[in-house]
N, C-alpha and C positions, 0 to 999 in steps of 0.2 A: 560596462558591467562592473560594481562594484561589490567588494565581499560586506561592504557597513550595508549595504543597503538589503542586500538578505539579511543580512542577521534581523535589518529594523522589520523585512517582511516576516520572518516568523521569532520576533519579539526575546531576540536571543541578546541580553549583552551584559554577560559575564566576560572574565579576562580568558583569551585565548591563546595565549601565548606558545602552550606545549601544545605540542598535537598530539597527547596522551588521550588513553581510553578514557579518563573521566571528560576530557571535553569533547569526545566524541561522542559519547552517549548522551550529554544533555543538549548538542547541536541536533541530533537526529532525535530527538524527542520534542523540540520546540518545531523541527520542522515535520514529524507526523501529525502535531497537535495544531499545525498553521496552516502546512497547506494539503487543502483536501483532494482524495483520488477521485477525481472524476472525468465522465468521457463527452460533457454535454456539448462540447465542441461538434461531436459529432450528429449532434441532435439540436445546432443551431444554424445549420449551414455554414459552419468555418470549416476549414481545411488546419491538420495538424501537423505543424511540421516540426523537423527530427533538430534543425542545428539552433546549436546553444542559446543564441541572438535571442530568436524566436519565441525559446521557452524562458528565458530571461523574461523577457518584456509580459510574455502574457500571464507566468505565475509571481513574479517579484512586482513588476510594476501596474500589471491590470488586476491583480490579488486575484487570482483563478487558483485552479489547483490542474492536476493533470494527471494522464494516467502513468503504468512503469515506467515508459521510455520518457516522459517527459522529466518525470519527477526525481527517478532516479539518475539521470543527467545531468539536471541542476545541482544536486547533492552532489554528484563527482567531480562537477567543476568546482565547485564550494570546499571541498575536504583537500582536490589538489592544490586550489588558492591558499590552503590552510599549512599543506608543507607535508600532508597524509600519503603514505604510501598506499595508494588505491589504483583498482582495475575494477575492469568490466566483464561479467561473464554473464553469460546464457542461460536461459530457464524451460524446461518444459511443463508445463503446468498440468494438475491431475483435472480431468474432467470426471467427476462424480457420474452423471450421466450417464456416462462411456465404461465408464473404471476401469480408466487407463489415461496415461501422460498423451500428449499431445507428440505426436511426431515430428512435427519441426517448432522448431525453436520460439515461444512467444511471448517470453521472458524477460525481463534485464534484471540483475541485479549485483551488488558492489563488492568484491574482498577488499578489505584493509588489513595491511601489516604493521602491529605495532609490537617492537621489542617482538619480532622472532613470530609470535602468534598471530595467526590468522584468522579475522572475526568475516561472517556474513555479513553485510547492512544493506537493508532493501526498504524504503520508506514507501514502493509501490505495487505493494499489493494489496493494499485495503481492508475496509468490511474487518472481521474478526479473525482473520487470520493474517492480521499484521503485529509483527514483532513489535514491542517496545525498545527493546533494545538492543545494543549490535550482538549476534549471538556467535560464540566461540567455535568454530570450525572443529570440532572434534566428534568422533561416529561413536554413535550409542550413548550420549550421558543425555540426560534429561537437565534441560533448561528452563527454570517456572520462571515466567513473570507473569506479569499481573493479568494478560489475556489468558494463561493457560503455559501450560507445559509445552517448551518447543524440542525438536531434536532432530541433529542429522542423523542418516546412518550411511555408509560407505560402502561400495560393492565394486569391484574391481575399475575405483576410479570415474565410478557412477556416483554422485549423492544425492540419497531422498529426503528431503526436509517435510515434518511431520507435525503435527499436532495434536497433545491430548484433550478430546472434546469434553466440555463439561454441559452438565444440564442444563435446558431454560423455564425460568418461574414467566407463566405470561399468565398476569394478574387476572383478563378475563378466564382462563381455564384453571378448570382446580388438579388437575395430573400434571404434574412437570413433563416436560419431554424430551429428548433429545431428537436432532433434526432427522437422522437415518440411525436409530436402534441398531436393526443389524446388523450394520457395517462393524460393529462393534464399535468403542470411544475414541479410536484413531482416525483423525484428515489427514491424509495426505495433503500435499500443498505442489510441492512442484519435484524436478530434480536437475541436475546442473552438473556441470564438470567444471573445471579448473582452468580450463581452455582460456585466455584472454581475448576478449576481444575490443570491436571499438566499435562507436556507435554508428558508424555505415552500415555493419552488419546487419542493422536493424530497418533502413531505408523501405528495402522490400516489405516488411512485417509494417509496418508502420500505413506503407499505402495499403497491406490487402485489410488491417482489421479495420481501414475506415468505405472498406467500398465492398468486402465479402458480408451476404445477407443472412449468413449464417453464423456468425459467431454472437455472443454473449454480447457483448457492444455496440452491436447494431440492434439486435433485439431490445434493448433497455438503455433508457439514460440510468446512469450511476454516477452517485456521489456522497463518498464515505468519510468521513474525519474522528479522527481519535481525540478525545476528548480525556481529562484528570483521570472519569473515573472507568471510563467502557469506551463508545462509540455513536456517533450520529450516523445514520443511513439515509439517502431518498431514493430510490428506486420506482421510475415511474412517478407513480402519485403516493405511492407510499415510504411512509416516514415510519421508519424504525429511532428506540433511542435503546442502546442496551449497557446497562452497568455489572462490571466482571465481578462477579464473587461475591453478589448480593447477599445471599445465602452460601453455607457449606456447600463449595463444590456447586454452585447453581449462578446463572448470570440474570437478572431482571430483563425482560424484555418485554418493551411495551411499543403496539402498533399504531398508527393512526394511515388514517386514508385521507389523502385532503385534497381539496378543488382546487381548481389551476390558479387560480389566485391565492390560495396557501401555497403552493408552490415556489413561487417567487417570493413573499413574505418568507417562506422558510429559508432556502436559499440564501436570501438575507441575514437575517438572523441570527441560523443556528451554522451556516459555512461562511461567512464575509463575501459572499459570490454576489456582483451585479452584473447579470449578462447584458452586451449588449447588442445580441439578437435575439428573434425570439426564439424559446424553447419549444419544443412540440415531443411530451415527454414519451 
């Protein structure tokens, strides 16, 4: 496992010499924009496993992408290679559905210590509700970039990571819309504590989201990547492409639906994925 050969997998090679916040943020920028979150492992008959080797080989050398546990593992060993003061912590994620967090743990994602400050970086959680960049550990201030407004808030050693939702222009409809009105413009996202862990902890999590028939991951192949200006989606047979901040406060979103053989051409394409089993979306 080399650190040249990530960088050449998400096209990173400027000088890295400090392990200051600016080269953190344009490393975890070239790696949300290279490699994409997706679970199709699970929807090709592979099996996903948790140790570093594994996820080496299949996102650095077979150019796949992967979900949290994959992706943000690879990042951690990449940032410790790098001389980064990083750990691992846990996530509960908000079920919209539910409205409410998940009760155990189905999460991963990264602190980094730099100069005293504490930043979040989580390169796997995809779709539009991935940060661009490492977001500063502090409760209540509003953080915009370019997806949208991010922000923690703190509760007795709880933190809720949030997002301010903006509208979508979808060129066939003439009303803009927002996905749930009236939830009012705030996503929850997930929540976390401070706790360290390590990625054993996740072994368990790992085998049930690829064999329980109920979760979001089995119901759906997904695969998301961040692109310049928005995000590619494929979900199933559908291809999302959406660009942030099209309009005032509005994201472009445009849908297509395409047959199994778009599929794979897309695939191609628009994420660098060639599977090599087959998909059955």
């Amino acid at each position: 496992m080399n650190i040249q050969e990530y960088f050449t997998r998400i096209s990173y090679n400027e000088s890295h010499k400090d392990a200051d916040l600016q080269a953190l943020t344009v490393i975890f920028q070239h790696h949300i924009q290279a490699i994409p979150f997706e679970n199709l492992s699970m929807h090709c008959g592979e099996t996903i496993k948790l140790d570093l080797q594994s996820i080496y080989n299949k996102i650095v050398r077979k150019k796949r992408g992967g979900w949290c546990l994959e992706s943000n593992h690879l990042l951690f060993w990449a940032l410790q290679e790098l001389g980064y003061d990083v750990c691992i912590l846990g996530g509960n994620s908000y079920e919209p559905a539910e409205r409410a967090y998940t009760t155990e743990i189905n999460h991963i994602l990264l602190k980094v210590v730099i100069k005293g400050n504490s930043y979040i970086v989580d390169a796997g959680f995809g779709g539009a509700y991935q940060a661009w960049q490492p977001l500063m550990l502090i409760s209540g201030k509003d953080q915009p970039q370019m997806p949208g407004i991010f922000r923690f808030m703190e509760d007795n050693g709880t933190w809720y990571f949030e997002k301010v939702k903006r509208k979508h222009y979808i060129p066939e409809q003439s009303v803009p819309f927002t996905d749930t009105p009236e939830l009012g413009n705030i996503r929850k996202i997930y929540t976390f504590t401070l706790e360290p862990r390590h990625i054993n902890d996740f072994q368990e999590l790992n085998t049930y989201l690829q064999v329980s028939p109920d979760t979001i991951l089995q119901k759906k192949s997904i695969c998301s990547l961040q692109t310049t200006e928005g995000l590619y989606a494929l979900v199933g047979w559908t291809f999302t492409e959406m660009k942030y901040n099209y309009m005032e406060d509005m994201d472009l979103v445009q849908i297509t639906t395409l047959t199994d053989e778009e599929v794979e051409k897309t695939l191609k394409d628009k994420f660098n994925i060639v599977l090599e089993n087959k998909l059955v979306p």
